[in-house]
NUTOR-650175 format. One record per residue (C-alpha): x, y, z negated; residue in one letter. Coordinates in steps of 0.5 Angstrom, whole numbers, padded with zeros to 4 digits, always signed. Layout:
<pts>
XYZA ...
</pts>
This chain:
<pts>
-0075-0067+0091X -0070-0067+0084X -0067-0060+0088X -0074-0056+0088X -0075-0059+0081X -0068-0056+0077X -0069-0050+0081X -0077-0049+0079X -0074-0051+0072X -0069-0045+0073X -0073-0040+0076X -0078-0041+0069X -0072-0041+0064X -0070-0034+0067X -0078-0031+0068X -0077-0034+0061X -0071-0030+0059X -0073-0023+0063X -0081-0024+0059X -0077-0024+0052X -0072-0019+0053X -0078-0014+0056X -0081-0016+0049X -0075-0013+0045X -0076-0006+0049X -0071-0003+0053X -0063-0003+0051X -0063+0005+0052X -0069+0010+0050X -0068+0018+0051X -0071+0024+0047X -0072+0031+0050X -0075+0038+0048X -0080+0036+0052X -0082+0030+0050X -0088+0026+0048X -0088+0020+0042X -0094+0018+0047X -0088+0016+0053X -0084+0010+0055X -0078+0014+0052X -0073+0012+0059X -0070+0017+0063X -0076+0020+0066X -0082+0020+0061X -0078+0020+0054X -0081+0021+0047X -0080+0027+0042X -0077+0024+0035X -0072+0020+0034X -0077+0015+0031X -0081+0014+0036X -0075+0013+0041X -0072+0008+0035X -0078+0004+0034X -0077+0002+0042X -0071+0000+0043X -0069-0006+0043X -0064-0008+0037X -0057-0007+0040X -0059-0001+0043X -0058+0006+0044X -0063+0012+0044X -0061+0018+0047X -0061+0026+0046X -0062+0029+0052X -0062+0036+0050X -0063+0041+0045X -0068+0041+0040X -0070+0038+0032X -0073+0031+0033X -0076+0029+0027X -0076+0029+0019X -0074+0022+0017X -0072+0017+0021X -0072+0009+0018X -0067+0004+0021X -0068-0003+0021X -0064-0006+0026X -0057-0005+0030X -0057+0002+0033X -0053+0007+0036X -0056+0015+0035X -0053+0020+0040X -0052+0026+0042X -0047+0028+0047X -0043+0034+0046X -0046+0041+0047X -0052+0038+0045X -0056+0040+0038X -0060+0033+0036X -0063+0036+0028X -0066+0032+0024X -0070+0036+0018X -0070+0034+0012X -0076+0037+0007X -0077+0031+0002X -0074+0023+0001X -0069+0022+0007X -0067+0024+0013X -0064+0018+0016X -0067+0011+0012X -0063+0004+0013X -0065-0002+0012X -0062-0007+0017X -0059-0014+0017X -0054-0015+0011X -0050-0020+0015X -0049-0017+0022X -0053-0010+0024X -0048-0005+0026X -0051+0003+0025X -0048+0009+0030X -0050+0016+0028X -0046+0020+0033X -0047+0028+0034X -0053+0029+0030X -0054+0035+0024X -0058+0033+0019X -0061+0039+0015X -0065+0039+0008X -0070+0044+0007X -0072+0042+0000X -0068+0045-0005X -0073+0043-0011X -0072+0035-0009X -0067+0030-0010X -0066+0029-0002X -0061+0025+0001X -0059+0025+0009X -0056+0018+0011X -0057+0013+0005X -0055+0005+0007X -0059+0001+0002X -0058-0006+0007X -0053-0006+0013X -0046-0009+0016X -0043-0003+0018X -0044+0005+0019X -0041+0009+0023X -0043+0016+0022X -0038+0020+0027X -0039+0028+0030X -0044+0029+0024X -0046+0035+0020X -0049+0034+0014X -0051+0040+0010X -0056+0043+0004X -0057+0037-0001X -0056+0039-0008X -0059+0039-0013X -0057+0032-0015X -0057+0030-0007X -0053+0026-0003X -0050+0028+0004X -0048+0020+0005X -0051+0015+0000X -0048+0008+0002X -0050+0003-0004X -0051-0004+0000X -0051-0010-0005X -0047-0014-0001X -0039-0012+0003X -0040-0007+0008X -0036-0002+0012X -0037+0005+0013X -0034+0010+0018X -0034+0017+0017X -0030+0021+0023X -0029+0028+0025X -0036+0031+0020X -0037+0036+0016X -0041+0035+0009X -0043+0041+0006X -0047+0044+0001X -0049+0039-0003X -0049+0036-0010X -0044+0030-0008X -0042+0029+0000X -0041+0022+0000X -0042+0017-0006X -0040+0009-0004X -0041+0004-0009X -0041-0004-0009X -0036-0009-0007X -0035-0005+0000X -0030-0001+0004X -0029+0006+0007X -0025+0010+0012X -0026+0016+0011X -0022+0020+0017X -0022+0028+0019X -0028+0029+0015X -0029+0036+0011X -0033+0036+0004X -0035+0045+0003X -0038+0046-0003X -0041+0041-0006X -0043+0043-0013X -0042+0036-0016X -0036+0031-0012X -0034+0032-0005X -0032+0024-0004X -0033+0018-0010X -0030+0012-0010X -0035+0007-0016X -0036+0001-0018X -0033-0005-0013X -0032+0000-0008X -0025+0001-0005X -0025+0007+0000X -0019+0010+0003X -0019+0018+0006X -0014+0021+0011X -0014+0028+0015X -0019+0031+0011X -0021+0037+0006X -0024+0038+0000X -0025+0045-0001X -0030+0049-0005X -0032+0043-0009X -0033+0042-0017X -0029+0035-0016X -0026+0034-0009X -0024+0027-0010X -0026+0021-0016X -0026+0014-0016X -0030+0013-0023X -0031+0006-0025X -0037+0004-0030X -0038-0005-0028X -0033-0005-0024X -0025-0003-0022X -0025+0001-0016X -0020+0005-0012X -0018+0010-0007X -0013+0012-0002X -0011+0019+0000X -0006+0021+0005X -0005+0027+0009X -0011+0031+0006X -0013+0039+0003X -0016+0039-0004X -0016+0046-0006X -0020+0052-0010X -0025+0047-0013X -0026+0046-0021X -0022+0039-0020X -0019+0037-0015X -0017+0029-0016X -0020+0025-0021X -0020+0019-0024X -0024+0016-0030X -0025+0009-0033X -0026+0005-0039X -0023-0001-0040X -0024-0007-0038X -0025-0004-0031X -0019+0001-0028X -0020+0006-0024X -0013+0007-0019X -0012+0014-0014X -0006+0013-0010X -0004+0020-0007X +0001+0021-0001X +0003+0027+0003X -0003+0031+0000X -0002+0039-0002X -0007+0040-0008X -0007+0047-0010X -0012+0053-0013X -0015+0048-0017X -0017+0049-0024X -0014+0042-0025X -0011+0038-0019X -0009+0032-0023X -0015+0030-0028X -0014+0023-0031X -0018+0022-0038X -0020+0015-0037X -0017+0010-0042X -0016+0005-0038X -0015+0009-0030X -0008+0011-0026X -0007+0016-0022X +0000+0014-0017X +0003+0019-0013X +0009+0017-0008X +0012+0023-0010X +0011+0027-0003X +0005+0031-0005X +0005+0039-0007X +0001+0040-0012X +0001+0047-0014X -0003+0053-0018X -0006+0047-0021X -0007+0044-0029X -0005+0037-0029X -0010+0032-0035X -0009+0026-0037X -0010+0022-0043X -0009+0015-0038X -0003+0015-0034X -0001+0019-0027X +0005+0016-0024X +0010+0015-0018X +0010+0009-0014X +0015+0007-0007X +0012+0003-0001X +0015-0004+0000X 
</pts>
């Protein structure tokens, strides 16, 4: 009798389980060319935008691009959530007003993965951005092209208030007013990425922010690097990276009693009309002496110098 009751008593807590995890959806949604919001989103009968597939997944999930197809303007995330797109596959996202991929997950725990995605701004006449983080613990945008937002656009806004991680990795950004602005006491890691022709600033460092890029380039853009301070310190680490044929190249600008510090190892910066820009009061410039800058003016009104590693 006490073995028929506990395996009873099992049997409801697994119906139990299996009832609520039916309730958060499925682990694993898919879009195709072919679909229908109307679908379930699996394998077989999968949806048609990106946000219907979202909606569905439980938190945690993965939603899927089966093949190659625009899927969707504007896409809200609230949740820990992985966007995929296999090689091969064109999974676009069009922008015509607002943003094309809108966050606002857990601050403390949601992890966001946007993967093999091309979100594009069609509206040249808005201030449009393709991935903004308002809330979230960490996003990793990797394989991504993000393209066209100018006029005071962003290609990646991560602003969340509380300390965060973003990850960029193997991405194009390009043809925009700034590429990638990260502001807040937060950190990133930006790793072959390539900032084309932002007719602003390719990659910002602001206010609390500490954000280190490797491997990557700065063509094209009215300023390629800046970490720029107004009511915090901020920093920026640049290794083994091309700033080159922009107005300036690496900048760095604060007023006191903030300070606004670049480091700069194995970096080649040339064709620049300024390389080396530093006219904040109160902000460094450090170069571990094994940089190429060349074909470049050198400013400054604060301090460009040299450090060892320990």
């Amino acid at each position: 009798m006490i073995y028929t009751r506990f395996l009873l008593s099992m049997l409801f807590v697994l119906a139990l389980l299996a009832s609520a995890a039916s309730a958060q959806g499925p682990v694993r949604t898919f879009v195709a060319s072919t679909g229908s919001d109307a679908n379930p989103c699996n394998r077989t009968a999968p949806c048609r935008t990106f946000q219907a597939a979202v909606d569905a997944v439980a938190a945690g999930g993965e939603v899927v691009a089966l093949d190659s197809a625009g899927f969707g303007s504007n896409v809200s995330i609230t949740k820990s959530v992985s966007i995929i797109a296999s090689p091969g596959i064109y999974a676009g996202i069009t922008v015509f007003s607002g943003v094309g991929i809108d966050i606002n997950a857990g601050a403390a725990q949601d992890t966001i993965i946007l993967r093999g995605l091309t979100v594009i701004n069609q509206s040249f006449a808005n201030l449009n951005i393709g991935i903004h983080l308002k809330t979230g613990r960490v996003l990793h945008i990797e394989s991504c092209i993000v393209s066209g937002f100018k006029n005071g656009g962003f290609g990646v806004n991560f602003e969340p208030s509380d300390s965060s991680d973003l990850e960029v990795k193997d991405s194009i950004i390009r043809d925009g007013s700034t590429g990638i602005w990260v502001s807040g006491i937060n950190h990133a890691l930006i790793d072959q990425v390539r900032l084309e022709n932002c007719n602003f600033r390719g990659l910002v460092a602001t206010d609390g922010a500490s954000v280190t890029a490797r491997n990557s380039t700065a063509s094209r853009d009215a300023v390629g690097f800046l970490a720029l301070c107004s009511s915090a310190s901020a920093e920026m680490n640049i290794e083994n990276c091309v700033v080159s044929n922009g107005i300036d190249g690496i900048d760095a600008d604060s007023a006191a009693p903030f300070t606004a510090t670049v480091r700069v190892s194995n970096c080649t910066v040339t064709n620049n009309g300024t390389g080396l820009s530093n006219l904040g009061t109160s902000s460094v410039i450090l170069s571990r002496k094994n940089n190429t800058v060349q074909g470049n003016e050198i400013k400054t009104s604060g301090t460009i110098g040299t450090y060892s590693p320990d």
